[in-house]
C-alpha positions as CSV (number, residue, x, y, z in Angstrom):
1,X,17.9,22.6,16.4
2,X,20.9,21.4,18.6
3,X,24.1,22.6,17.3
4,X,25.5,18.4,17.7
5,X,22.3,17.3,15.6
6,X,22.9,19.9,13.0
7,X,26.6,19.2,13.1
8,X,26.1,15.5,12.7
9,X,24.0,16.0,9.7
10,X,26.8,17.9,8.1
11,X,30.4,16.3,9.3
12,X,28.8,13.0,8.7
13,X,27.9,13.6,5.1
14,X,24.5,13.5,5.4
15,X,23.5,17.1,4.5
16,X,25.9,18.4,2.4
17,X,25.7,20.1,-1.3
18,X,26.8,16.5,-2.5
19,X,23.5,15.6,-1.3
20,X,21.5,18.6,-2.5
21,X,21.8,20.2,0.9
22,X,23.9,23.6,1.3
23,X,23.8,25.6,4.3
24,X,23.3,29.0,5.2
25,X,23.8,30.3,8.4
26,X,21.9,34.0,9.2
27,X,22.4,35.8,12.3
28,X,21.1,39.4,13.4
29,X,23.4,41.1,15.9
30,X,23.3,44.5,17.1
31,X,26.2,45.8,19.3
32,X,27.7,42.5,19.3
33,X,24.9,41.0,20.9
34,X,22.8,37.8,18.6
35,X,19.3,38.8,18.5
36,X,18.0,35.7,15.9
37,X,19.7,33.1,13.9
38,X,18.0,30.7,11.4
39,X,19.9,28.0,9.6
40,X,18.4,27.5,5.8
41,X,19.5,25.2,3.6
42,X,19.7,25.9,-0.7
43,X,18.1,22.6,-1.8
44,X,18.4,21.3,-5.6
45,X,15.6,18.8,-4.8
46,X,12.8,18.1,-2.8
47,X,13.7,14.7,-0.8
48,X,14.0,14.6,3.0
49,X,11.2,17.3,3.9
50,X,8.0,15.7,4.5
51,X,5.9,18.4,3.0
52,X,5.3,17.5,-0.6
53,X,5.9,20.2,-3.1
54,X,6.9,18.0,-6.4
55,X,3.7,19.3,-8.2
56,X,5.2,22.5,-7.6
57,X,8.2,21.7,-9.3
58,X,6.7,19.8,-12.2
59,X,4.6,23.4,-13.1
60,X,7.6,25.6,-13.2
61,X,9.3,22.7,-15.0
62,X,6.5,22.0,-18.0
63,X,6.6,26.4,-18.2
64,X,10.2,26.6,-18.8
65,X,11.0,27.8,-15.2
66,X,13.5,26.8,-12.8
67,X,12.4,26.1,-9.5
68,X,15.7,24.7,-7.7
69,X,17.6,25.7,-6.2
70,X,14.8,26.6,-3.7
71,X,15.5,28.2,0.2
72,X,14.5,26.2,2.9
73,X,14.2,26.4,6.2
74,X,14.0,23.4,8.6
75,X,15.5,20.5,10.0
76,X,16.9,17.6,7.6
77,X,14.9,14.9,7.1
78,X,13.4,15.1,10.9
79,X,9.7,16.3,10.9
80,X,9.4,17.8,14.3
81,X,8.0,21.1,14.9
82,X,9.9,23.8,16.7
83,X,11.4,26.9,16.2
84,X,12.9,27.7,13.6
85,X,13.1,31.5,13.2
86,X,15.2,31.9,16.6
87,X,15.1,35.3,18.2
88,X,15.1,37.4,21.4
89,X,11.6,38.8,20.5
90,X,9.1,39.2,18.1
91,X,11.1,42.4,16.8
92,X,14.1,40.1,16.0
93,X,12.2,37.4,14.9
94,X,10.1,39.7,12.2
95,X,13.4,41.6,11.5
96,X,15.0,37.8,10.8
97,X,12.6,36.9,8.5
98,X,12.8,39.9,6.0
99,X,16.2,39.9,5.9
100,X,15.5,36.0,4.9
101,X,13.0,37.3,2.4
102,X,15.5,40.1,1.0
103,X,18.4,37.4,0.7
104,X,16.4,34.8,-1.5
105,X,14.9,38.2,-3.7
106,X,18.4,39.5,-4.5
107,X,19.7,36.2,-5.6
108,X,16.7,35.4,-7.5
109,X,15.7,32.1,-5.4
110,X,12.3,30.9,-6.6
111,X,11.0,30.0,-3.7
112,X,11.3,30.1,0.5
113,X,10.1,27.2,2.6
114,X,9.6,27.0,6.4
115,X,8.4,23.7,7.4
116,X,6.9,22.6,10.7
117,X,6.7,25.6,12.6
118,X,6.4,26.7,15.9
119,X,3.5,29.4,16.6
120,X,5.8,32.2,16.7
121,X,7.2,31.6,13.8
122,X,3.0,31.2,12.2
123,X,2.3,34.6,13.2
124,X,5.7,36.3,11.8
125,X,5.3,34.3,8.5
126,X,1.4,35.4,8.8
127,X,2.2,39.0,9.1
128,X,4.8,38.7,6.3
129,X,2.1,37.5,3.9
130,X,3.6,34.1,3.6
131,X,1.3,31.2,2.1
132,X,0.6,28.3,5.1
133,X,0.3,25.4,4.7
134,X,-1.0,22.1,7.1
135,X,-0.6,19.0,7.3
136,X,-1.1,16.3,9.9
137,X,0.7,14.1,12.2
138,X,-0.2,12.0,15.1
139,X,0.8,12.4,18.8
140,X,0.2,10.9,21.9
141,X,-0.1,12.6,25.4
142,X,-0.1,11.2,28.6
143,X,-3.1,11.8,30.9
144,X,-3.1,14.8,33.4
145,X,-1.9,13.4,36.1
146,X,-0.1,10.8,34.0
147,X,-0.7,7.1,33.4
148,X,0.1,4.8,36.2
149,X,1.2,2.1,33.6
150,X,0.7,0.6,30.8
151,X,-2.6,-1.4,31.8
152,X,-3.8,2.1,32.9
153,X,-3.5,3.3,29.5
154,X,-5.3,0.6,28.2
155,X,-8.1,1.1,30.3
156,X,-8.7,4.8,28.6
157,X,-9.3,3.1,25.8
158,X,-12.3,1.6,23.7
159,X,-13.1,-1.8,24.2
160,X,-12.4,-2.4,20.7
161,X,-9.0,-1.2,20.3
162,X,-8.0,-2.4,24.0
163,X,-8.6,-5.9,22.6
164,X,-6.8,-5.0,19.2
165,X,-3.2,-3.5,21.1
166,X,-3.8,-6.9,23.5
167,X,-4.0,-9.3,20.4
168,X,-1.1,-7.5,19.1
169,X,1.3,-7.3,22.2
170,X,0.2,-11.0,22.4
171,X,1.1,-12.2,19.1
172,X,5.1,-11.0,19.5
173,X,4.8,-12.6,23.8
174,X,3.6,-16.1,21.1
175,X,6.6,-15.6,18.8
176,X,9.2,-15.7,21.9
177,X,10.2,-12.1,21.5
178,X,11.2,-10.1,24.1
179,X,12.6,-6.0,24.4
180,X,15.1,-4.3,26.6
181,X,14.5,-0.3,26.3
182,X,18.4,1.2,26.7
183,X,18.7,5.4,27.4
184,X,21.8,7.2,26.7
185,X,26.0,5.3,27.6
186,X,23.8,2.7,28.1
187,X,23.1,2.2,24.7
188,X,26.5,0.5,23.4
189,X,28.3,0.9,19.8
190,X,27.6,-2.6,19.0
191,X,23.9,-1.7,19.8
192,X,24.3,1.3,17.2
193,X,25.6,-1.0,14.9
194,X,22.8,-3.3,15.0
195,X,20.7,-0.4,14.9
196,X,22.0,1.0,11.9
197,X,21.8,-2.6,10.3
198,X,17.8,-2.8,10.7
199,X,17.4,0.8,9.7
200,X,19.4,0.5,6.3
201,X,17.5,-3.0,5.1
202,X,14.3,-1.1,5.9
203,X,15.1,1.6,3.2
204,X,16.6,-0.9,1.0
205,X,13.8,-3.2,1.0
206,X,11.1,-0.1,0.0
207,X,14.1,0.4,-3.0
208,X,15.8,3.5,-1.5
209,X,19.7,4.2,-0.1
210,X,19.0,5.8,3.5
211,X,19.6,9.2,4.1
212,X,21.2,9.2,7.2
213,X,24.7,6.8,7.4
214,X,25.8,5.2,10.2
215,X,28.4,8.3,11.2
216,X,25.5,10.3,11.8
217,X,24.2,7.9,14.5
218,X,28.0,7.4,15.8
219,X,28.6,11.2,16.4
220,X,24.9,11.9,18.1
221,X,25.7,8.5,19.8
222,X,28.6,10.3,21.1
223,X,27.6,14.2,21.3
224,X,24.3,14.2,22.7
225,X,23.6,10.7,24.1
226,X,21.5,11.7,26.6
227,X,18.7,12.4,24.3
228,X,18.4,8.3,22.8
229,X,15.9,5.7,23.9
230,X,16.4,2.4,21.9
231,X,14.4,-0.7,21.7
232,X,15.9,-3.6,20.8
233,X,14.0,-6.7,20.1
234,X,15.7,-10.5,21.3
235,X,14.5,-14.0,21.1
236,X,16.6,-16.5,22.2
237,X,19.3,-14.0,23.4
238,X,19.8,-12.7,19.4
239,X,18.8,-9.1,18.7
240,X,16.8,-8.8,15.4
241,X,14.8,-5.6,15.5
242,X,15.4,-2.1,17.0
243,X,13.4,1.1,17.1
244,X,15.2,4.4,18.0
245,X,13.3,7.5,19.5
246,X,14.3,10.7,20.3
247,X,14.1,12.2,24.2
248,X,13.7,16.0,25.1
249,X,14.5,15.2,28.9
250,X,13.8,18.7,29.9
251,X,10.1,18.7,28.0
252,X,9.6,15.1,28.6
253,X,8.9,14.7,25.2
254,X,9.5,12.0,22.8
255,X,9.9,11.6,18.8
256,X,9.6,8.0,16.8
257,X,12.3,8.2,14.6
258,X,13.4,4.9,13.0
259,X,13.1,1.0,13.3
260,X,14.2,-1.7,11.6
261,X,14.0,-5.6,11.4
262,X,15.9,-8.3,10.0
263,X,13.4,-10.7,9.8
264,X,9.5,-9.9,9.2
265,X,7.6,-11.1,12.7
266,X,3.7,-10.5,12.9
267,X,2.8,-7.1,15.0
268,X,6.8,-6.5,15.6
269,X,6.7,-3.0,14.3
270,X,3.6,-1.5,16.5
271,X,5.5,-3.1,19.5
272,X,8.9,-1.6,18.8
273,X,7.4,1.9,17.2
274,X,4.7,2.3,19.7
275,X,3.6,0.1,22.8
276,X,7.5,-0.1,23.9
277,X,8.5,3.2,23.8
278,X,5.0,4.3,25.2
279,X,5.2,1.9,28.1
280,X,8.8,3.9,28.8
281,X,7.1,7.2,28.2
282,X,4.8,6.2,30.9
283,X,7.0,4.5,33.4
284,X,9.5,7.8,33.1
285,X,6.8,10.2,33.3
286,X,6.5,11.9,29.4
287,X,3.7,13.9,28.5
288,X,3.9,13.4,24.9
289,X,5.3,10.9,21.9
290,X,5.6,12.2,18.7
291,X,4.8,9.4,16.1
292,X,5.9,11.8,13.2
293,X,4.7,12.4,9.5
294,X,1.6,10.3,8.0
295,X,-0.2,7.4,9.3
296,X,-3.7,6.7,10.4
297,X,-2.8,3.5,11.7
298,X,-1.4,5.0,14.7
299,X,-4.4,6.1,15.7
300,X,-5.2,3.1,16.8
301,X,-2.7,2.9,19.2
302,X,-3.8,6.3,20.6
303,X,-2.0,8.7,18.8
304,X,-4.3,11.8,17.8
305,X,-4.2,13.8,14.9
306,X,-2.1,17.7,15.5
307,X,-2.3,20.3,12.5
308,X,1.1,21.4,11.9
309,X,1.8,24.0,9.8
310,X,4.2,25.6,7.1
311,X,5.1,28.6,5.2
312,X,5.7,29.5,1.7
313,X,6.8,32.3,-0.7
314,X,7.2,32.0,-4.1
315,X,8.9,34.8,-6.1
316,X,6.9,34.1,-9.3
317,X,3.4,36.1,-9.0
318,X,1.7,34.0,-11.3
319,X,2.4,31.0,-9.5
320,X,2.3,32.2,-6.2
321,X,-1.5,33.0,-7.1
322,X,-2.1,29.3,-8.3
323,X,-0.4,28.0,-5.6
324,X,-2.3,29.8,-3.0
325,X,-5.6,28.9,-4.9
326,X,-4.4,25.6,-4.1
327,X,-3.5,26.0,-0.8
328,X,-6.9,27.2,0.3
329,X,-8.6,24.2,-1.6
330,X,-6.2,22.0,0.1
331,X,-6.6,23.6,3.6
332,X,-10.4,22.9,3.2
333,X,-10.3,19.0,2.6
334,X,-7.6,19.0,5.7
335,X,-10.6,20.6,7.8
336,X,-12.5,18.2,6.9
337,X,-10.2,15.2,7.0
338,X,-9.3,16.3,10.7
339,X,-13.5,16.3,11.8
340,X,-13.5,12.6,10.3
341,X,-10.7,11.7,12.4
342,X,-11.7,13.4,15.7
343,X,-14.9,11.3,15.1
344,X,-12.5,8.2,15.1
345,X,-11.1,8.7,18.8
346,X,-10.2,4.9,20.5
347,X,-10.9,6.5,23.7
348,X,-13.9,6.1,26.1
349,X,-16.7,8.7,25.7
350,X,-15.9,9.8,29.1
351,X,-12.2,10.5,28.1
C-alpha cells in the first residue's frame, strides 16, 4: 500500500484502464482531517488477483448478466495481505466501507471485491454482511529466538526433508552455480535489467505477456529501493537466473515475488525462490517469508500453510445466494484441506 508501489503500477502502464485496471481513490475527511482512504480499482476482467472468480463471471454471462465492470479492492497483481480499508478507527473504517458499498449501489456495479485482508478489515466486512472467502498460502517464520543459520534451520527439520533441501542445494553446488544476495543501491540497473530479462521469458515460456514491464521495476528500483533483496545466480562469472523478494525492514518481513532463468538447471528455482532468500532472512534476522499464492511444494522447504481471507458483495440477490451456497461448500473442503496439511509438517515432533 505504499504510495511509490501504487504509483509505479500506474505511471508505468501497468495498471491502467488500457489494462482493465481504473482507479478510484476514496477518502473520508471530517474538518479537514483524513479519517480512511481505500484505493479500488473498476476492473473489466479478472487477471492479476489471485482469487479466482471466473465461474462467477461465466454464470452471469450464460444468464444474460453483465458482471464487469466489477469494484475491487486490493493490490495489483501482488497477493499479500494487509490493510486495505485504511482508517483512524473502527468508526472510520466501518464508515469507509458503506460509503464503498453506497458508491458501487448507485452506479449499479455488480459486484465488490476485497481480497487478502487484514483482520480489521474481516470484522468490518463481517459486520457489513459481506461473503468471505479463504484461501491458502504458505509462509515461513523464523524460530523464537531466531535461527542461528542456515544449518540451524535444517536441524528443525525432519530427517526426510533435511536430506531432500541437502540433495537439492547440492545438485546447483554440482552444476558450478553460485549466488550473490544484493539489498537496495546495491542492486544496479544492469542487475534490474537482467532481472527483468529472466522474469519476462518465464511468463513467455508458460504462453503469457507479463504484467508488470520493466518501468515498473525501474521506478521502485528508484523510489523505494530500500525494500529489494535480489538473488542472482552466476557460474563462471555470467548471471543466468535471478529471484526478486520484497523487504518490510521495519516488520522484518519478506515476500517472494518473481524469478527467472535463462537456461533450465536442476533444483535452481527452490534455491533462488527459497533456500537463498531464507538463508538472508536468517542471517539479517526476519521473522517471516512470505512464499505467496498456491503451492504445496513449498512445504517442503518449510513454509506452512496461513488462511487468508476475502470479501464479497454481489448486487444480484439471486446470485449472491448461490454464491454464498458455494462459498460455505467451498469453506468446508478448505477446513479440511488445511487438517491434511498440518498433518504434513517437515518439522521434528518436538518442534
Amino acid at each position: 500500500m505504499r504510495h511509490e508501489y501504487l504509483l509505479a503500477l500506474t505511471a508505468s502502464g501497468s495498471a491502467t484502464p488500457a489494462t482493465g485496471w481504473t482507479a478510484h481513490y476514496l477518502t473520508l475527511e471530517q474538518d479537514g482531517k483524513l479519517l480512511a482512504a481505500c484505493v479500488m480499482h473498476l476492473k473489466t476482467h479478472s487477471y492479476g488477483e489471485y482469487v479466482f472468480d471466473w465461474a462467477w463471471a461465466n454464470a452471469y454471462q450464460q444468464h444474460g448478466l453483465q458482471y464487469y465492470p466489477k469494484a475491487l479492492v486490493a493490490v495489483p497483481f501482488t497477493p499479500v495481505p494487509g490493510a486495505r480499508l485504511m482508517a483512524v478507527n473502527a468508526e472510520a473504517r466501518h464508515a469507509l466501507l458503506k460509503q464503498l458499498l453506497d458508491w458501487c449501489q448507485s452506479r449499479e456495479v455488480s459486484s465488490l471485491h476485497l481480497l487478502f485482508l487484514a483482520e480489521d478489515d474481516v470484522q468490518t466486512c463481517r459486520d457489513h454482511g459481506l461473503m468471505l472467502r479463504h484461501t491458502v498460502q504458505f509462509h515461513w517464520q523464523n524460530s523464537n529466538p531466531g535461527y542461528a543459520d542456515f544449518d540451524h534451520f535444517l536441524g528443525s527439520l525432519t530427517q526426510e526433508k533435511r536430506k531432500k533441501i541437502k540433495q537439492e542445494r547440492r545438485k546447483v553446488a554440482q552444476a558450478e552455480i553460485t549466488f550473490e544476495c544484493k539489498t537496495g543501491t546495491d542492486i544496479s540497473l544492469d542487475d534490474w535489467e537482467f532481472f527483468y530479462r529472466c522474469y519476462e521469458r518465464t511468463y513467455l515460456e508458460h504462453g503469457n505477456a507479463p504484467y508488470l514491464n520493466l518501468d515498473f521495476f525501474e521506478r521502485v528500483a528508484q523510489n523505494m529501493s530500500e525494500n529489494w533483496l535480489m538473488c542472482l545466480a552466476y557460474r563462471s562469472g555470467k548471471a543466468l537466473a535471478a529471484s526478486l523478494v520484497a523487504l518490510n525492514p521495519a516488520d522484518k518481513i519478506a515476500y517472494g515475488r518473481y524469478w527467472g532463468a535463462l537456461e533450465s538447471v536442476d533444483c535452481l528455482h527452490f534455491e533462488a525462490c527459497y533456500y537463498q532468500p531464507l538463508e538472508w532472512c536468517i542471517a539479517h534476522g526476519y521473522i517471516r517469508f512470505e512464499g505467496g499464492a498456491q503451492g504445496e511444494h513449498k512445504m517442503a522447504r518449510a513454509l506452512l500453510p496461513v488462511k487468508t481471507t476475502s470479501a464479497h458483495w454481489l448486487a444480484h440477490p439471486a446470485f449472491a445466494n448461490a454464491v454464498s451456497d458455494f462459498l460455505d461448500r467451498e469453506g468446508q473442503h478448505i477446513d479440511v484441506y488445511m487438517q491434511q496439511l498440518e498433518q504434513r509438517k517437515p518439522f521434528k515432533t518436538s518442534i
